[in-house]
N, CA, C and O atoms as a GROMACS GRO file, in nm:
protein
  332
    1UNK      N    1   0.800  -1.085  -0.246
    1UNK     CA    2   0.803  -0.952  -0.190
    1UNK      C    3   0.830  -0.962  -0.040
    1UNK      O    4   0.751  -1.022   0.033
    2UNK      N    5   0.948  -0.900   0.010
    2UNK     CA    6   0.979  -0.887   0.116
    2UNK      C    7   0.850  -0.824   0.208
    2UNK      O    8   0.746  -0.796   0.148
    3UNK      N    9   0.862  -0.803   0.356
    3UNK     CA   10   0.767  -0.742   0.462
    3UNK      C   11   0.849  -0.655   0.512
    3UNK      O   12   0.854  -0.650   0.635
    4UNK      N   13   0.939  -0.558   0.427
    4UNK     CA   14   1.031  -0.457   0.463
    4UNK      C   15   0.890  -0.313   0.428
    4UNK      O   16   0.895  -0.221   0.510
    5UNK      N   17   0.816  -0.303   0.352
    5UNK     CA   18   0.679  -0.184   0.341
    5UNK      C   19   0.606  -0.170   0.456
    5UNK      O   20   0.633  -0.073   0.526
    6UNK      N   21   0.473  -0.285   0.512
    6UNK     CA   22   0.445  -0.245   0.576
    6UNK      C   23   0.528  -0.226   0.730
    6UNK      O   24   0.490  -0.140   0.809
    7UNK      N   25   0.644  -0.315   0.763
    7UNK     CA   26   0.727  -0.312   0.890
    7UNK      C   27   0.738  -0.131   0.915
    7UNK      O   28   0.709  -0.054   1.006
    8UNK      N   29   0.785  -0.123   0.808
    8UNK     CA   30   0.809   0.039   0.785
    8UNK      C   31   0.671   0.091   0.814
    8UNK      O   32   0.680   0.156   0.917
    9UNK      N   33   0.548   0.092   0.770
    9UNK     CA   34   0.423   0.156   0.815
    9UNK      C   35   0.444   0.176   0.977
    9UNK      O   36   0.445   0.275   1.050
   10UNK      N   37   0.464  -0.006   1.005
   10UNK     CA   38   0.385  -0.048   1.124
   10UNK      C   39   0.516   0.089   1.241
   10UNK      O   40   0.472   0.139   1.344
   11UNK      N   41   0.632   0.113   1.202
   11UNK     CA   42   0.687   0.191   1.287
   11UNK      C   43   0.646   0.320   1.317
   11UNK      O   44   0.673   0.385   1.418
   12UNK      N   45   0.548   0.371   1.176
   12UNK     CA   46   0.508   0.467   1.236
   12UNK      C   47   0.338   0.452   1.254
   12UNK      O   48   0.272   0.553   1.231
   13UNK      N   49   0.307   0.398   1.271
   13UNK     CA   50   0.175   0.360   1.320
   13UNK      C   51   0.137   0.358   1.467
   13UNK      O   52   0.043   0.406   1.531
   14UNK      N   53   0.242   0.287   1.496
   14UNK     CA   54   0.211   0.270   1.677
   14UNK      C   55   0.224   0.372   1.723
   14UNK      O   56   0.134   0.402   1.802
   15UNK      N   57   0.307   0.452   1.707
   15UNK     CA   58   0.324   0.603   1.769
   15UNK      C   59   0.201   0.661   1.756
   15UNK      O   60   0.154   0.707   1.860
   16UNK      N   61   0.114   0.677   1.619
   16UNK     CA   62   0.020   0.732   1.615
   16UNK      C   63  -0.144   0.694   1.744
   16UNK      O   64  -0.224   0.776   1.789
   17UNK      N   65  -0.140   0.607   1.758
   17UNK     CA   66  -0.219   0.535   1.860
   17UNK      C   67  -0.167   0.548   1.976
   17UNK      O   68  -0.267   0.548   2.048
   18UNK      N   69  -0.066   0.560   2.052
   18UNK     CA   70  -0.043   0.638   2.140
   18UNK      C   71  -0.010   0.801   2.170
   18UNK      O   72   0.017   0.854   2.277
   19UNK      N   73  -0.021   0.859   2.035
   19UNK     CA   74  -0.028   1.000   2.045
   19UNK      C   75   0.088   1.037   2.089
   19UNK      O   76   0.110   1.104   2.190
   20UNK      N   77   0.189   0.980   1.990
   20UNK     CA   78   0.343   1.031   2.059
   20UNK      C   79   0.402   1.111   1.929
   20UNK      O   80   0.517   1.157   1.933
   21UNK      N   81   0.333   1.124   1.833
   21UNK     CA   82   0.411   1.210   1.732
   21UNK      C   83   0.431   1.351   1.767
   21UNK      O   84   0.424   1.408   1.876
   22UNK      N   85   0.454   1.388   1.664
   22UNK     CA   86   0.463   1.581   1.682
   22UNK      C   87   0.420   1.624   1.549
   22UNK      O   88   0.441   1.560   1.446
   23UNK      N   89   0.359   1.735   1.558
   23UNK     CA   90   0.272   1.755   1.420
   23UNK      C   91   0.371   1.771   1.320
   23UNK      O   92   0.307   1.793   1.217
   24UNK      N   93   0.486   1.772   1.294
   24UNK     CA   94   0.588   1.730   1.214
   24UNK      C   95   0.575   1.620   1.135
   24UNK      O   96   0.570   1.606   1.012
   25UNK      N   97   0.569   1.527   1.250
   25UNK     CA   98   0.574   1.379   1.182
   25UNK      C   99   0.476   1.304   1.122
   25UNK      O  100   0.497   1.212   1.043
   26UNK      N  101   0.325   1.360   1.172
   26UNK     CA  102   0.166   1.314   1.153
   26UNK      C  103   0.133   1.296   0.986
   26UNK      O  104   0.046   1.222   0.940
   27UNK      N  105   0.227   1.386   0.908
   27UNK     CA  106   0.154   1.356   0.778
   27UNK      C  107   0.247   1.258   0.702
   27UNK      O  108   0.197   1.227   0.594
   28UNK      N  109   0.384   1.190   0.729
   28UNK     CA  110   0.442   1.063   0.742
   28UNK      C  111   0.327   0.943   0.784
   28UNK      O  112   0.293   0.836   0.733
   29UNK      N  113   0.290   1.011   0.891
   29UNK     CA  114   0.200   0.853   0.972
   29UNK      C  115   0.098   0.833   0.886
   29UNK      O  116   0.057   0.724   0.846
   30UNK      N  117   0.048   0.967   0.849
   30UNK     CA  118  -0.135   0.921   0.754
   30UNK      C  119  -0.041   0.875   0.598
   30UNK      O  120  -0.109   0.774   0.578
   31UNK      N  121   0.031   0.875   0.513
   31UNK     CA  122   0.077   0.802   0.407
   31UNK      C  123   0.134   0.709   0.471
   31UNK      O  124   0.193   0.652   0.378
   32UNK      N  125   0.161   0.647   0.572
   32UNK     CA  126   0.206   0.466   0.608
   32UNK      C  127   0.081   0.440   0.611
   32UNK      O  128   0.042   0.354   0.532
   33UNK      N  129  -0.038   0.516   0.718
   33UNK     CA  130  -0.146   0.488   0.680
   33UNK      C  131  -0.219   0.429   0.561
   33UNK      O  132  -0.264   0.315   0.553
   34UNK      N  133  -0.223   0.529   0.469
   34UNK     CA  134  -0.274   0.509   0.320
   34UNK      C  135  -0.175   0.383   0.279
   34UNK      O  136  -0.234   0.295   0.216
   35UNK      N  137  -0.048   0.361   0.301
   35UNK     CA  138   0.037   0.302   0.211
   35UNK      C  139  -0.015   0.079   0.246
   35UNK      O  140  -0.028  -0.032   0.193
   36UNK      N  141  -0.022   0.170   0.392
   36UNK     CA  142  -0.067  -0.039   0.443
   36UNK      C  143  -0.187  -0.067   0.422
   36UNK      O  144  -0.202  -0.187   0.399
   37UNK      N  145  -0.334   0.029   0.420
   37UNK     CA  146  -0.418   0.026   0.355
   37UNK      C  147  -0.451  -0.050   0.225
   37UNK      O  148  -0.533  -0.136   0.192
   38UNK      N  149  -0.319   0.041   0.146
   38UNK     CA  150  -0.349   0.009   0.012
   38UNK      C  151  -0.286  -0.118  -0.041
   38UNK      O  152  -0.343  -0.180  -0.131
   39UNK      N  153  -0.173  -0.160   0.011
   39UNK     CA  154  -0.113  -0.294   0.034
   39UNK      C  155  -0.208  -0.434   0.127
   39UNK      O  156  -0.190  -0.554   0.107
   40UNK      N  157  -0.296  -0.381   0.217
   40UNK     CA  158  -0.383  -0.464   0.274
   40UNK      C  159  -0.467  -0.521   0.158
   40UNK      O  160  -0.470  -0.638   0.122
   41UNK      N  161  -0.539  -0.412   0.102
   41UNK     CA  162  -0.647  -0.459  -0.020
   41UNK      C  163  -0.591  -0.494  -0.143
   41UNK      O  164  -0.652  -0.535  -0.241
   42UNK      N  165  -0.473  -0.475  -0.131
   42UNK     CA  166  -0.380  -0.565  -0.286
   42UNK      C  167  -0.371  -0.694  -0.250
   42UNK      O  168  -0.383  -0.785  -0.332
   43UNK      N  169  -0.347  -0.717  -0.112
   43UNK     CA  170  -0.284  -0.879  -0.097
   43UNK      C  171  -0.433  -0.970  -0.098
   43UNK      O  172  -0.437  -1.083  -0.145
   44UNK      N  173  -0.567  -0.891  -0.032
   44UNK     CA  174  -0.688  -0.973  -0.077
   44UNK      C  175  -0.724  -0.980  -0.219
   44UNK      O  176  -0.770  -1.079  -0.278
   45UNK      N  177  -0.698  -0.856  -0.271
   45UNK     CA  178  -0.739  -0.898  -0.396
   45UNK      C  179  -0.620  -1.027  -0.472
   45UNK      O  180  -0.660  -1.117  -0.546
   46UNK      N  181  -0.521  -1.013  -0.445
   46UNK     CA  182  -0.412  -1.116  -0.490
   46UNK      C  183  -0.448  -1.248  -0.471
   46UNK      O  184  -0.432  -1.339  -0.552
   47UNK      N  185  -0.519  -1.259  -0.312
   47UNK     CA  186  -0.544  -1.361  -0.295
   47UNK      C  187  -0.699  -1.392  -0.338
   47UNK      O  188  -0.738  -1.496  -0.284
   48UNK      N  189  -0.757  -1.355  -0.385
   48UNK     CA  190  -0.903  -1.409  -0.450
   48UNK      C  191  -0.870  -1.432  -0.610
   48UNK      O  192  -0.924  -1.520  -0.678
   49UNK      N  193  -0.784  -1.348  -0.655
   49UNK     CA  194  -0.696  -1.351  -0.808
   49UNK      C  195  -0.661  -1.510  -0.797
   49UNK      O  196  -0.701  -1.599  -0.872
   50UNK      N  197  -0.572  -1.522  -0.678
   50UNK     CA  198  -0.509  -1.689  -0.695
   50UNK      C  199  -0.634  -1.789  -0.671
   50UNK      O  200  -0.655  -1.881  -0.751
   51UNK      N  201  -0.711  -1.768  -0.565
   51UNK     CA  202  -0.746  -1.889  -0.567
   51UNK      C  203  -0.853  -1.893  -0.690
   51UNK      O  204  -0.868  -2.013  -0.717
   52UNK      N  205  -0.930  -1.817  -0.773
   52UNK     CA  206  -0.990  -1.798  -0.861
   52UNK      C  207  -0.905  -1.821  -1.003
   52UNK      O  208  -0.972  -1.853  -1.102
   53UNK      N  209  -0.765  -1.808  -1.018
   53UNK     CA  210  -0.724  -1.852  -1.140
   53UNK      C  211  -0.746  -1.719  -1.234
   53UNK      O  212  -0.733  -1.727  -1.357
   54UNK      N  213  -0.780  -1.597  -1.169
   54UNK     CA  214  -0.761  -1.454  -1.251
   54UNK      C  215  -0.616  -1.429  -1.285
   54UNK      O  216  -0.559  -1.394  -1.181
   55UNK      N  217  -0.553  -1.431  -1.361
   55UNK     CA  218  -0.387  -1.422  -1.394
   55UNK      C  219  -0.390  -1.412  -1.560
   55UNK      O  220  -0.480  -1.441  -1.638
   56UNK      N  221  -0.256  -1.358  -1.585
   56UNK     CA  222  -0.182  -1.329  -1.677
   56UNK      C  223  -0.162  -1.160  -1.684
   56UNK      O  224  -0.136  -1.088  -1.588
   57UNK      N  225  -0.185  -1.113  -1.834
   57UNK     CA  226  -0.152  -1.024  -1.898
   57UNK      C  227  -0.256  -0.909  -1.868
   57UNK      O  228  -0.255  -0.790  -1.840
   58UNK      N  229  -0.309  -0.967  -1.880
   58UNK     CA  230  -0.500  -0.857  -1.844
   58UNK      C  231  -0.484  -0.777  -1.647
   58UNK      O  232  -0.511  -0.666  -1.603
   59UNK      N  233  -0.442  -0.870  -1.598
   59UNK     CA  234  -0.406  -0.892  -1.493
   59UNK      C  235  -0.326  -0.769  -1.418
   59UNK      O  236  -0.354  -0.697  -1.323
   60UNK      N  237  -0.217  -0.779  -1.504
   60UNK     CA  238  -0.112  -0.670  -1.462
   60UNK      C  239  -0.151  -0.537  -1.451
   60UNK      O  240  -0.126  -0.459  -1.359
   61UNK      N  241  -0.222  -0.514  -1.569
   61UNK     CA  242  -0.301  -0.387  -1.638
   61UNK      C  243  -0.381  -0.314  -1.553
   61UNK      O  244  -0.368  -0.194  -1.532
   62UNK      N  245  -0.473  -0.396  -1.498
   62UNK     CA  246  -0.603  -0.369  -1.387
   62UNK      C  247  -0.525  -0.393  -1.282
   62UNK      O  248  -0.596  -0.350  -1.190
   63UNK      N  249  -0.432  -0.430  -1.235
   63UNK     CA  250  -0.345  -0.356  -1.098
   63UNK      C  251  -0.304  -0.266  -1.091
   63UNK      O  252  -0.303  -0.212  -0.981
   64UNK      N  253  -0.223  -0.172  -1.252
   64UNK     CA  254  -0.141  -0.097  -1.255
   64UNK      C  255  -0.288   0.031  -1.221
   64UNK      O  256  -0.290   0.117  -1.132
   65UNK      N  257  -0.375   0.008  -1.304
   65UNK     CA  258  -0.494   0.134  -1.293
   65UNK      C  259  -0.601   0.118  -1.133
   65UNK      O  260  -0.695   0.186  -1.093
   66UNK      N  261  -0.538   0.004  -1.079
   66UNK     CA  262  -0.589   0.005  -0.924
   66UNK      C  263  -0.495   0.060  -0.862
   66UNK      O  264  -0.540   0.106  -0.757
   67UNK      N  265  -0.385   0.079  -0.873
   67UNK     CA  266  -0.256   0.096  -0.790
   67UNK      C  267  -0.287   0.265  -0.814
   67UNK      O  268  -0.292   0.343  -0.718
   68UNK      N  269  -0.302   0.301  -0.929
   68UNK     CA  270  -0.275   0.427  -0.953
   68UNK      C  271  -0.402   0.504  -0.908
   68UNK      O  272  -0.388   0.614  -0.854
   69UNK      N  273  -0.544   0.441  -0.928
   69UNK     CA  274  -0.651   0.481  -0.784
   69UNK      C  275  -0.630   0.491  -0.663
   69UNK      O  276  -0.687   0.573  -0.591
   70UNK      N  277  -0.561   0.423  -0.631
   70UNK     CA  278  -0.570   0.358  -0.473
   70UNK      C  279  -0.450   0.477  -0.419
   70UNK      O  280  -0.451   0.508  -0.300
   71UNK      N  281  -0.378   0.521  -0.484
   71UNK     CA  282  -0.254   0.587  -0.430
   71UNK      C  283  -0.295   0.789  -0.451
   71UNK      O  284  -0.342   0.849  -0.548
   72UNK      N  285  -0.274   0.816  -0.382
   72UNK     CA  286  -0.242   0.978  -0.412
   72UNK      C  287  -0.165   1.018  -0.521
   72UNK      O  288  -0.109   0.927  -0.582
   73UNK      N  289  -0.140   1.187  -0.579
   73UNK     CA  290  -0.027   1.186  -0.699
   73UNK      C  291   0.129   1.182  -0.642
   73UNK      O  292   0.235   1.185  -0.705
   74UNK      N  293   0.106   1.174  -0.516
   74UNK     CA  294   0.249   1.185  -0.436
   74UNK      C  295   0.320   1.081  -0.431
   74UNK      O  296   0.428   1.088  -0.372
   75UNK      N  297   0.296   1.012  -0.464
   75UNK     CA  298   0.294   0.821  -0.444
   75UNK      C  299   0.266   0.818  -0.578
   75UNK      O  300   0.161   0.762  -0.547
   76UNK      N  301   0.260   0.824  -0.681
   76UNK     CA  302   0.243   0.796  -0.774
   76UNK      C  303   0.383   0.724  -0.836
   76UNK      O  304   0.398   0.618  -0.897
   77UNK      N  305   0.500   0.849  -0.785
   77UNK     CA  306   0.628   0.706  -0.838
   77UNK      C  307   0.643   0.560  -0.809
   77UNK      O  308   0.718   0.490  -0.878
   78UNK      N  309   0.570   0.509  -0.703
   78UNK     CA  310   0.558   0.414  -0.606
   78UNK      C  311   0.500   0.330  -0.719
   78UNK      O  312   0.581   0.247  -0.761
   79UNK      N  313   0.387   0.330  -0.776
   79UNK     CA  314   0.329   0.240  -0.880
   79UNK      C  315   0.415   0.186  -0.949
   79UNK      O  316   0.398   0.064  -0.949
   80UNK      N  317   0.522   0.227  -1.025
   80UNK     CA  318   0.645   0.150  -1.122
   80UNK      C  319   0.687   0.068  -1.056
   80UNK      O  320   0.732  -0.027  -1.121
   81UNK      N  321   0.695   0.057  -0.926
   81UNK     CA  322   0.803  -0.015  -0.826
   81UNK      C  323   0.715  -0.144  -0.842
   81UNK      O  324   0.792  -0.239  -0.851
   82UNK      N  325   0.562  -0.192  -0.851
   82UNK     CA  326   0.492  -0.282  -0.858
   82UNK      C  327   0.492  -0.332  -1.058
   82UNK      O  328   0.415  -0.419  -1.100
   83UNK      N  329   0.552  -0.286  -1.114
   83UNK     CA  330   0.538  -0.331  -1.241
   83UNK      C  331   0.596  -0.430  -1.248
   83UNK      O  332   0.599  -0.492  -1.354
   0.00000   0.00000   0.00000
């Protein structure tokens, strides 16, 4: 998996911390928000999955119903993209 998702967050992130958006753009920034969030706690859990030897079939399943917690219904197309 490329670092083309969060790069994309991180562009609109910094703006937000310096308070350079326009209330236009703010509800973009809070879903990069949510989106690197939710990609932050996938890659720990990925990585306690690996070094623990949690894998296969079972696996996929309980990501797909974490992915689909972890995300809003707006983002919900976004989950297939991880199948």
């Amino acid at each position: 998996m490329t670092d083309v998702a969060p790069k994309g967050c991180e562009v609109w992130l910094r703006p937000v911390m310096s308070k350079t958006l326009t209330k236009i753009q703010l509800p973009v920034a809070e879903r990069a928000d949510l989106l690197i969030r939710g990609l932050a706690h996938t890659g720990i859990i990925a990585l306690v999955d690996e070094a623990t030897g949690f894998q296969g079939i079972e696996q996929r399943t309980l990501w797909l119903r974490y992915l689909r917690r972890l995300f809003a219904k707006e983002l919900q197309p976004w989950v297939k993209t991880f199948r």
